[in-house]
C-alpha positions as CSV (number, residue, x, y, z in Angstrom):
1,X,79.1,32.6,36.8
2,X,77.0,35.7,35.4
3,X,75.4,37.9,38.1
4,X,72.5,40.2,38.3
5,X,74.6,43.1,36.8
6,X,76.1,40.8,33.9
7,X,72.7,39.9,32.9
8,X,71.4,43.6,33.1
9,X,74.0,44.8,30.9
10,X,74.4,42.4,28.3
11,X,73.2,43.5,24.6
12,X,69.8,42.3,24.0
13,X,70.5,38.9,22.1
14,X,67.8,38.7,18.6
15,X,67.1,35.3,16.5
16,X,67.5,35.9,13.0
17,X,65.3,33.2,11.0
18,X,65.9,32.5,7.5
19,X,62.6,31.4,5.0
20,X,62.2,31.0,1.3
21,X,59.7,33.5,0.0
22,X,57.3,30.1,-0.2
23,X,57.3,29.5,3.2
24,X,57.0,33.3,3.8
25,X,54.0,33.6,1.7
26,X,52.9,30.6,3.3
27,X,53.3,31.8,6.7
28,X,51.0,35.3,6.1
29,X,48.6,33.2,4.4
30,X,48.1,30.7,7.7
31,X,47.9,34.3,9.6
32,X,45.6,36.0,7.8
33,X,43.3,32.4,6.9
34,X,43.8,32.5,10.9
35,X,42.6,36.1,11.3
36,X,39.1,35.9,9.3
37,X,38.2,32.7,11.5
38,X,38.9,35.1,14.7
39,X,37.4,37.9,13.0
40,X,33.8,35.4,12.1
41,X,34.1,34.1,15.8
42,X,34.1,37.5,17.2
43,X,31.1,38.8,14.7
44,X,29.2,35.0,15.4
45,X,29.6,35.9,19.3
46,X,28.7,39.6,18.9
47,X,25.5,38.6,17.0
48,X,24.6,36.2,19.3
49,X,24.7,39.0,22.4
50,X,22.9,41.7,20.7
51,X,20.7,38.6,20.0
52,X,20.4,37.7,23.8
53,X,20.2,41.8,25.2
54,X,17.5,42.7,22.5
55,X,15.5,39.6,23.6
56,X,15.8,40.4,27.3
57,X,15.1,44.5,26.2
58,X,11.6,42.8,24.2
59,X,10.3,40.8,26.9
60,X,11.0,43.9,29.5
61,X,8.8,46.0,27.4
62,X,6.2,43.8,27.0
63,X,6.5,43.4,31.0
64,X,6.0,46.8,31.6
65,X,3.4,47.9,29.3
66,X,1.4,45.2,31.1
67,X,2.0,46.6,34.6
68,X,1.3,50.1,33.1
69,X,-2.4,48.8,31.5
70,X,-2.8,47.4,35.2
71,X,-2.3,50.4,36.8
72,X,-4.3,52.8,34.4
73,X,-7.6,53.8,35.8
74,X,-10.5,52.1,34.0
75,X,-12.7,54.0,31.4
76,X,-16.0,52.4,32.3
77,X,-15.7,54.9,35.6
């Protein structure tokens, strides 16, 4: 039966795995096909934000310069 102590000082244990240079090659090419899909998501959900904030920024200044013509004294006066 291993104890605490046993388990803190045995060597760490690494998995060696073993690949052609095809399945290597096909392996950073699944990787990177699956890093430019994250990459596009990220920009697509980026876009779509500064979308949304310069919308909500638009209709705020159109808001406010129509409180500000409200509250400017009138010429004819």
């Amino acid at each position: 039966m291993y104890s605490l102590f046993d388990f803190a000082f045995q060597p760490p244990t690494r998995t060696v795995y073993v690949v052609s240079e095809e399945q290597l090659g096909k392996l950073k090419l699944t990787q990177k096909e699956n890093e430019v899909k994250e990459t596009k998501a990220q920009l697509e959900q980026l876009e779509a934000a500064y979308d949304r904030r310069k919308s909500e920024l638009v209709d705020l200044l159109a808001n406010l310069e129509t409180e500000v013509k409200k509250l400017e004294p009138s010429k004819d006066g």
